[in-house]
C-alpha positions as semicolon CSV with decimal commas, in nm:
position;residue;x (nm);y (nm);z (nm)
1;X;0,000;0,000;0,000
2;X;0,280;0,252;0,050
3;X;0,372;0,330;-0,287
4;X;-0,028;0,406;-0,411
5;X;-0,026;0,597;-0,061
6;X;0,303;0,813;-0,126
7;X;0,180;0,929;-0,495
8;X;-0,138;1,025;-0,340
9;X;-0,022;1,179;-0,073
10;X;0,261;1,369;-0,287
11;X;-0,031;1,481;-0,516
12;X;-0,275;1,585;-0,262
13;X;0,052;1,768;-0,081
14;X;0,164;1,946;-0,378
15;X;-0,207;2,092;-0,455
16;X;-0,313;2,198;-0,133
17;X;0,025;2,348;-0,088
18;X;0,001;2,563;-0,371
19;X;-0,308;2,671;-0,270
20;X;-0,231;2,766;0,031
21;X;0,046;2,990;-0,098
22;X;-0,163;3,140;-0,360
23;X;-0,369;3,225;-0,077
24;X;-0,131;3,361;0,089
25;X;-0,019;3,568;-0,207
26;X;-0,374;3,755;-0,229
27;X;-0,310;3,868;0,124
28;X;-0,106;4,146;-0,028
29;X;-0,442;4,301;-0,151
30;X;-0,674;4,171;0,088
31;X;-0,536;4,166;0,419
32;X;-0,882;3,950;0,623
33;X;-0,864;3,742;0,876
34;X;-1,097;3,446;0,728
35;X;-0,798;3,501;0,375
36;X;-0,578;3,465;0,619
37;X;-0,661;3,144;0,803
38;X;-0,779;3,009;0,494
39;X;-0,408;3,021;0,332
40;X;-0,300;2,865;0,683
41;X;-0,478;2,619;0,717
42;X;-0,395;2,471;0,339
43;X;-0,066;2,510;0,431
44;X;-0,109;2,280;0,746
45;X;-0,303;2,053;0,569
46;X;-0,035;1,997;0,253
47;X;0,199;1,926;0,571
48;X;-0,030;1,711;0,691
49;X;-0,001;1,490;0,409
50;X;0,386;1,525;0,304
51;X;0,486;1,409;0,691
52;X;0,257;1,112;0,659
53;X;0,373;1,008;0,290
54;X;0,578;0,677;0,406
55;X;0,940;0,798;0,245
56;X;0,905;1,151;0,416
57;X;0,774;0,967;0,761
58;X;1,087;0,789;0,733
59;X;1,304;1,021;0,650
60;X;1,209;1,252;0,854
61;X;1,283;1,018;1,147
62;X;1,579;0,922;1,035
63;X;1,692;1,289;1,067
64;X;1,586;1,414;1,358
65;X;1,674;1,045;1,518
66;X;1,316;1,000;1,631
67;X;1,192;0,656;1,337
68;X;0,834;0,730;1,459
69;X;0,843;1,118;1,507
70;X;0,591;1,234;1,227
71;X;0,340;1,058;1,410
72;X;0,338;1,265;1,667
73;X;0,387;1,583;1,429
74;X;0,048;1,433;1,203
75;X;-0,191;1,449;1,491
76;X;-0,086;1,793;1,576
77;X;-0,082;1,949;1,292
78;X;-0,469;1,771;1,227
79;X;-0,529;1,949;1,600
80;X;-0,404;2,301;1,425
81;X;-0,604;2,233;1,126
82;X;-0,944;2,145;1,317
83;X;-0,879;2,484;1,548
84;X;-0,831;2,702;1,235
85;X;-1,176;2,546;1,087
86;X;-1,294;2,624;1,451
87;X;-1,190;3,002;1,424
88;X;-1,311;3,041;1,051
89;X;-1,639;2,924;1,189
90;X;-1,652;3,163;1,432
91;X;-1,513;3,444;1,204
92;X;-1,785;3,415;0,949
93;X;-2,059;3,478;1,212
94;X;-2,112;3,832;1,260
95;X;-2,278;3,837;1,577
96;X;-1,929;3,630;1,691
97;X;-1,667;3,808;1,557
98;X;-1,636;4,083;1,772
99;X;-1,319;4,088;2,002
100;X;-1,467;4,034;2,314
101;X;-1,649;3,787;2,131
102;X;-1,300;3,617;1,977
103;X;-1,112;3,674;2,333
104;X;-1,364;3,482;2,497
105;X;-1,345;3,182;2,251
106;X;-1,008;3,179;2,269
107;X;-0,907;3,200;2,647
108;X;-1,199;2,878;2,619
109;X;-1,050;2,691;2,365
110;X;-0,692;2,748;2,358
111;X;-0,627;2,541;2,621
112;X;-0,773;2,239;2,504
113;X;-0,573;2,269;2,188
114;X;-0,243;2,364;2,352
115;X;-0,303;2,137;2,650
116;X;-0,399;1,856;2,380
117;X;-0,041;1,877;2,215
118;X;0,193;1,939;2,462
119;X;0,015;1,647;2,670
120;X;0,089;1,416;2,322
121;X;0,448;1,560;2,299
122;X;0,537;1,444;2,663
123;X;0,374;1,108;2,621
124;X;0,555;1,012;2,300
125;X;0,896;1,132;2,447
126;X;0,820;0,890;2,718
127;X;0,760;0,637;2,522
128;X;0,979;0,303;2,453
129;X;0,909;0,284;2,084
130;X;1,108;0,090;1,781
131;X;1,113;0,138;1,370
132;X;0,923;0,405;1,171
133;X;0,565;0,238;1,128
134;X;0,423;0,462;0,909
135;X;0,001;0,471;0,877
136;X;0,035;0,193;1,102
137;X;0,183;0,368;1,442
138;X;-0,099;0,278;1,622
139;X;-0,137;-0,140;1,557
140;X;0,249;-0,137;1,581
141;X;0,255;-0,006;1,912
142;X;-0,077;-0,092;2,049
143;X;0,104;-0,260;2,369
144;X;0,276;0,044;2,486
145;X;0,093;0,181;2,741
146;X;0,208;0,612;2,673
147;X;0,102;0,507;2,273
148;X;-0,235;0,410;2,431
149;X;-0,272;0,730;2,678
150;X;-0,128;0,923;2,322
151;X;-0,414;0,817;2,158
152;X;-0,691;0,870;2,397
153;X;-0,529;1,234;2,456
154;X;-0,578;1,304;2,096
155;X;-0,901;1,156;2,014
156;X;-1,046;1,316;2,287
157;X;-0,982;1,670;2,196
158;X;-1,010;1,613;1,835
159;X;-1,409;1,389;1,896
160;X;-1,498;1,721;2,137
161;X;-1,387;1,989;1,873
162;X;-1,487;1,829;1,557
163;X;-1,837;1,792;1,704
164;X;-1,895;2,133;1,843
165;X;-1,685;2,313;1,547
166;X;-1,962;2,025;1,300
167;X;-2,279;2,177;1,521
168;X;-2,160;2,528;1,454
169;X;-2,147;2,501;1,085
170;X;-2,454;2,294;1,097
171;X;-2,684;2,529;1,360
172;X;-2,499;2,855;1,146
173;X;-2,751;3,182;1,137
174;X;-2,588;3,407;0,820
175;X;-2,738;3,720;0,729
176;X;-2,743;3,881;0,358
177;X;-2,804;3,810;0,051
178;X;-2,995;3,502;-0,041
179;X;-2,781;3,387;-0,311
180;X;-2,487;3,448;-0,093
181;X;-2,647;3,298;0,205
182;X;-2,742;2,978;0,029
183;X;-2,385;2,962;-0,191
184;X;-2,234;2,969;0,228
185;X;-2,462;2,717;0,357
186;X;-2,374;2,470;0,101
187;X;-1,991;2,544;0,123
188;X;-2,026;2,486;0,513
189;X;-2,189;2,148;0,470
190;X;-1,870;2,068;0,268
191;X;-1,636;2,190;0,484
192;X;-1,881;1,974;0,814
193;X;-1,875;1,649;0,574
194;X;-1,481;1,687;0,608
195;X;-1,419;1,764;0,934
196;X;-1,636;1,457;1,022
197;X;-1,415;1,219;0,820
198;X;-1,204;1,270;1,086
199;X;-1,411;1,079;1,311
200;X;-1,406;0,825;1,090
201;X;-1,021;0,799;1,083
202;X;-1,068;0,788;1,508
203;X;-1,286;0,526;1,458
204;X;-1,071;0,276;1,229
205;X;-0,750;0,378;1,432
206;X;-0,914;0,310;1,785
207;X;-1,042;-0,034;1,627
208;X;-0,665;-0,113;1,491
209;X;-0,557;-0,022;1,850
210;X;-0,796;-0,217;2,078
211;X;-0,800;-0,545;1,795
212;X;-0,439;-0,499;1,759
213;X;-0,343;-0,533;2,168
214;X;-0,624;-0,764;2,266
215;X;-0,655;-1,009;2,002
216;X;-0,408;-1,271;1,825
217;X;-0,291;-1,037;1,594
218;X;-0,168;-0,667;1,462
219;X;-0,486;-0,527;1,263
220;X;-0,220;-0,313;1,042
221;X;-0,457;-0,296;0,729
222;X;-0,742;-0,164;0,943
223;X;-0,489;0,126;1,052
224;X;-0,387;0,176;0,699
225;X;-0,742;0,168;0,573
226;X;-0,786;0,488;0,841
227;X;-0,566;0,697;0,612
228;X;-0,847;0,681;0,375
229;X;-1,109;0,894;0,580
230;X;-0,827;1,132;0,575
231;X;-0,766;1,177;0,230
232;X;-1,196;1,162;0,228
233;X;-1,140;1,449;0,496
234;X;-0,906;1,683;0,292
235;X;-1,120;1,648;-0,060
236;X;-1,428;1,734;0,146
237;X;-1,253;2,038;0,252
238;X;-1,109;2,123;-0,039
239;X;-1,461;2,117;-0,219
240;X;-1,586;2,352;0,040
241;X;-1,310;2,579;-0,001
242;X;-1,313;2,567;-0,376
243;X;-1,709;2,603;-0,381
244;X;-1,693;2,918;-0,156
245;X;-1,465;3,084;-0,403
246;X;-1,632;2,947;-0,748
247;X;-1,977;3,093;-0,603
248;X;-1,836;3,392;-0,488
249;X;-1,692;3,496;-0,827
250;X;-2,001;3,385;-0,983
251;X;-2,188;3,645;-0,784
252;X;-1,914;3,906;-0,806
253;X;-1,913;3,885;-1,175
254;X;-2,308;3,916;-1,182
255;X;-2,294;4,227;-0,959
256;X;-2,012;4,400;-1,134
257;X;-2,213;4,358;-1,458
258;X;-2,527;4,510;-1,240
259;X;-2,344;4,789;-1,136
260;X;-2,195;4,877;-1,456
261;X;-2,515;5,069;-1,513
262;X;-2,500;5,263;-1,188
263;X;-2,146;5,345;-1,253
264;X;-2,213;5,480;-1,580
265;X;-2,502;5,709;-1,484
266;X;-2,285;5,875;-1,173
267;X;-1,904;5,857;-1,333
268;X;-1,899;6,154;-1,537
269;X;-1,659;6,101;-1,841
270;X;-1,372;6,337;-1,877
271;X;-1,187;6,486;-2,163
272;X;-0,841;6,316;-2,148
273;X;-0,471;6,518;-2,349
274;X;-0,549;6,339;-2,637
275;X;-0,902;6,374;-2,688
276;X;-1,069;6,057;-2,605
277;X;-1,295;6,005;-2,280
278;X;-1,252;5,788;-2,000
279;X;-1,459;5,734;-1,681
280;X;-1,245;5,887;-1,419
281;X;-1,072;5,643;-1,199
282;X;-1,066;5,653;-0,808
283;X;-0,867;5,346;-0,814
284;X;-0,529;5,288;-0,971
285;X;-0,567;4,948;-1,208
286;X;-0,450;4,636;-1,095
287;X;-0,147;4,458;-1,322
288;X;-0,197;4,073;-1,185
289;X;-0,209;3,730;-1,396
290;X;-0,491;3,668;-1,143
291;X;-0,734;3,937;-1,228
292;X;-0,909;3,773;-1,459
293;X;-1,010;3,521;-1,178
294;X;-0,981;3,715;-0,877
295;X;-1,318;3,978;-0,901
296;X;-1,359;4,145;-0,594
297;X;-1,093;4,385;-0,634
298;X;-1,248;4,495;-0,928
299;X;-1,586;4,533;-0,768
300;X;-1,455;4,715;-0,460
301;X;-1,301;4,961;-0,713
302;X;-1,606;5,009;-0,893
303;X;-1,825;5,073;-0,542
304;X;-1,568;5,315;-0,430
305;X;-1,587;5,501;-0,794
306;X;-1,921;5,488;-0,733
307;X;-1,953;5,666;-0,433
308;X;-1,705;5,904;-0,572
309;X;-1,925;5,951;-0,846
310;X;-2,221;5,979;-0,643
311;X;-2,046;6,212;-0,462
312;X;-2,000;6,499;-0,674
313;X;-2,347;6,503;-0,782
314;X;-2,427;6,578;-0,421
315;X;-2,513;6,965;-0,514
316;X;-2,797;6,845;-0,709
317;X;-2,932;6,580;-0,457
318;X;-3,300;6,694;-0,431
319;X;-3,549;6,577;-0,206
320;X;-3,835;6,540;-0,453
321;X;-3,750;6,250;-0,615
322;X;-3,701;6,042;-0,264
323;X;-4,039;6,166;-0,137
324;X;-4,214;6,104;-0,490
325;X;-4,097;5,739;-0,467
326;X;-4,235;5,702;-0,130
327;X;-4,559;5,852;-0,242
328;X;-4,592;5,673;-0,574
329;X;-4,484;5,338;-0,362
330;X;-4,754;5,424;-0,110
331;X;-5,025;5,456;-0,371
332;X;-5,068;5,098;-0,472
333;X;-5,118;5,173;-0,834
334;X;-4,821;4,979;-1,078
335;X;-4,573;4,754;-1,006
336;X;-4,408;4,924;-0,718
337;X;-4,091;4,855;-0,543
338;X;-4,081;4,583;-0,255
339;X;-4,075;4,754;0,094
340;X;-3,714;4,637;0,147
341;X;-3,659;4,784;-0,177
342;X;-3,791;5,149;-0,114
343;X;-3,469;5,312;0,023
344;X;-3,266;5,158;-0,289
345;X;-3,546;5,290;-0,513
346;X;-3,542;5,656;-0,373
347;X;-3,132;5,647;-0,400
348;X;-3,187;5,540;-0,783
349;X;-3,471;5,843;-0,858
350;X;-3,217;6,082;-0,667
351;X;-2,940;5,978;-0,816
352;X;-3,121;6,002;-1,199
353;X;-3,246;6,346;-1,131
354;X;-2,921;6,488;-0,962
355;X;-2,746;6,369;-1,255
356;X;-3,048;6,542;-1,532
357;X;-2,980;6,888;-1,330
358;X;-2,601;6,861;-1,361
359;X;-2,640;6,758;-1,754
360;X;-2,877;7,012;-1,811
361;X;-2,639;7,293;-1,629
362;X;-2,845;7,353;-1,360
363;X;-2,718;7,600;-1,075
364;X;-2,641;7,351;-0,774
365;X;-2,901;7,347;-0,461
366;X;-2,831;7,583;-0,182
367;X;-2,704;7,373;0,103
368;X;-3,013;7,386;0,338
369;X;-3,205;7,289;0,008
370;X;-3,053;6,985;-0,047
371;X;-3,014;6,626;0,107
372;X;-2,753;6,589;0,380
373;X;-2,684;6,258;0,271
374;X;-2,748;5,971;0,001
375;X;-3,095;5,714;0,085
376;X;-2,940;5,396;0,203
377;X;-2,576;5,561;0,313
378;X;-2,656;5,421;0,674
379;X;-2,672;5,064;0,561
380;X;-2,381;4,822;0,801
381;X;-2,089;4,749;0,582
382;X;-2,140;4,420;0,499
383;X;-2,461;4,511;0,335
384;X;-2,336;4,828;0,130
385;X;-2,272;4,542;-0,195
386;X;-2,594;4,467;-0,159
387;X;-2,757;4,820;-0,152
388;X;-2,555;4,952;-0,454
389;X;-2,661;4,623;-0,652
390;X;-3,073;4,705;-0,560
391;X;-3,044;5,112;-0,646
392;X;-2,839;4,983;-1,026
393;X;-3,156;4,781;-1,059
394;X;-3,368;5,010;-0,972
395;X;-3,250;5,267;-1,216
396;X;-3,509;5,158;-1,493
397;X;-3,769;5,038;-1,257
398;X;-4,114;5,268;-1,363
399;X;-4,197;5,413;-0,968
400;X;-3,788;5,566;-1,024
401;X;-3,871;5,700;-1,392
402;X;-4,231;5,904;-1,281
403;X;-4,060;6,022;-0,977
404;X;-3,745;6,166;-1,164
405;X;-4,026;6,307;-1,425
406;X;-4,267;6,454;-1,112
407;X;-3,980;6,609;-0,942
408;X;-3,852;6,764;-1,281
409;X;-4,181;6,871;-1,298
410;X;-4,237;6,978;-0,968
411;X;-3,881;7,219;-1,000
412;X;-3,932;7,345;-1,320
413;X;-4,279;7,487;-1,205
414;X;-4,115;7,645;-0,888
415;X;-3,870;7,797;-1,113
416;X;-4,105;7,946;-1,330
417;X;-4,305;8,112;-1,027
418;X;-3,994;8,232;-0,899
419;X;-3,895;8,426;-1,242
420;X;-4,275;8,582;-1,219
């Protein structure tokens, strides 16, 4: 078995390696936390599967003078894998993330992780063991008593945090988006299916333990055949990751081509040296070999030129158009906007009729005569995406067109009674 074990390892190394250090390369533009553990924690994992690969487990041990060293470093490193799943978790709930919300998870948990290893780590010093018995550490030395307490140590604390971290993703509340939402939920029952392989490898190892030192024989293929849930474990997780990211570009690309409108109603081309027009640019471009996958700096670029945009129009931000959407929304009559959709409506009829006033060289609003800020600019953070993609689609939406025409209207008629 070791030789179909050591190209499968050395494959599944190599990948999630890479991975992990492209994610670690994107940290120069997005410095986040959940980027951040995410890059670790493939790192960890492609060690994870190098130190067990049979010719490194040997070697290895032949090095440092320790044959059966890497089985001590495996479990750990699983234990640092399983607590950076356990902070992700935590991480992408935003009623948890908070730092007295992240202190108190970690003076709880960190000692069952840290305790866990260093417990391990004295136990396998102790121990009387022989040759490197890679996969098969725990048949091999079934009969020595620290292997045994090594084991239970280790299951223990990675049964109790694989279950609670597994509830967590499972019991999850998420707020946003729908799409989003749903493209998280079925990323986290991915990334639960994986970690619970690993209960599956307990389960095979403690059964290739407890056959190996009570019955007439070592039950080495049974140990062997544990390596399996782990390799199970790692593609589960790597489908999770990979299906968070796919998603998320999917959506990012959909909202960048949403917002393209929006951005091209409140970026105001501008007569370049040699005579062409441009949009101008908040942002300097990015030069990467990854842009063409990697979206959301392009659509965080695009919000913030938007806002820019929106902006400068802010000396013809009238309040007609907001309270004619209300009204006309009120009235019943049409198809009007939903009531979650009312704000992002009155931002797209202010934003149509500040930008009709500038065009048509209108003198800008005195300052007590127009709004002190944008509909929807108090939204949280995490849902400004969202509000900027409902106001683009709201730009053609009819309640938005008669309430740009009514307030036109409306401030051409005051005009003309103020000329009288």
């Amino acid at each position: 078995m070791d030789p179909a074990v050591t190209v499968v390892n050395l494959i599944i190394a190599a990948l999630t390696l890479g991975l992990g250090v492209v994610k670690a390369l994107a940290l120069r533009r997005q410095r986040e936390w959940t980027l951040r553990l995410t890059a670790s924690v493939l790192i960890w994992a492609g060690m994870i599967f190098l130190l067990a690969t049979p010719v490194v487990y040997r070697s290895v041990g032949a090095l440092l003078r320790s044959p059966n060293l890497c089985a001590l470093l495996v479990p750990c490193a699983t234990l640092v894998c399983v607590a950076h799943a356990h902070a992700l978790i935590q991480l992408w709930q935003p009623d948890r993330r908070s730092p007295a919300a992240l202190r108190h998870a970690a003076a709880r948990w960190a000692p069952v992780y840290a305790g866990a290893i260093t417990a391990m780590t004295v136990l396998y010093f102790h121990a009387a063991l022989g040759p490197a018995a890679p996969l098969r550490f725990a048949a091999v030395y079934a009969d020595v008593p620290e292997v045994r307490a090594f084991h239970f140590v280790y299951w223990t604390a990675l049964i109790t945090t694989v279950v609670v971290t597994v509830r967590a993703c499972m019991t999850m509340s998420i707020p946003g988006r729908p799409d989003l939402v749903e493209n998280l939920k079925k990323g986290l029952g991915w990334f639960a299916l994986g970690l619970g392989f690993n209960l599956v490898n307990v389960v095979l190892n403690a059964s290739a333990m407890i056959g190996s030192a009570a019955g007439p024989r070592r039950l080495d293929a049974v140990a062997e055949s544990a390596w399996l849930a782990t390799i199970l474990s790692c593609v589960a997780a790597n489908v999770a990751l990979a299906s968070l990211v796919l998603r998320s570009r999917r959506a990012e690309r959909r909202d960048l081509r949403t917002l393209q409108n929006l951005h091209a109603l409140v970026v105001r081309p501008e007569d370049t040296d040699d005579g062409t027009e441009h949009p101008k640019l908040v942002l300097a471009p990015r030069w990467s070999w990854w842009n063409g996958f990697d979206t959301g700096a392009d659509l965080n670029s695009l919000m913030a030129e938007i806002h820019d945009g929106a902006g400068r129009l802010s000396p013809w931000w009238h309040p007609l158009p907001a309270v004619a959407v209300e009204r006309l929304a009120a009235s019943g009559t049409e198809p009007r906007p939903r009531k979650g959709d009312l704000t992002a409506a009155q931002a797209a009829a202010t934003l149509r009729h500040a930008v009709q006033c500038r065009d048509a060289l209108l003198a800008p609003l005195p300052g007590s005569a127009r709004l002190a800020r944008l509909p929807g600019t108090d939204v949280e953070p995490n849902a400004e995406r969202q509000h900027l993609v409902r106001v683009a689609q709201h730009l053609g939406h009819p309640t938005v067109a008669e309430a740009v025409d009514l307030a036109r209207a409306a401030q051409e008629s005051a005009d003309l009674q103020r000329r009288r």
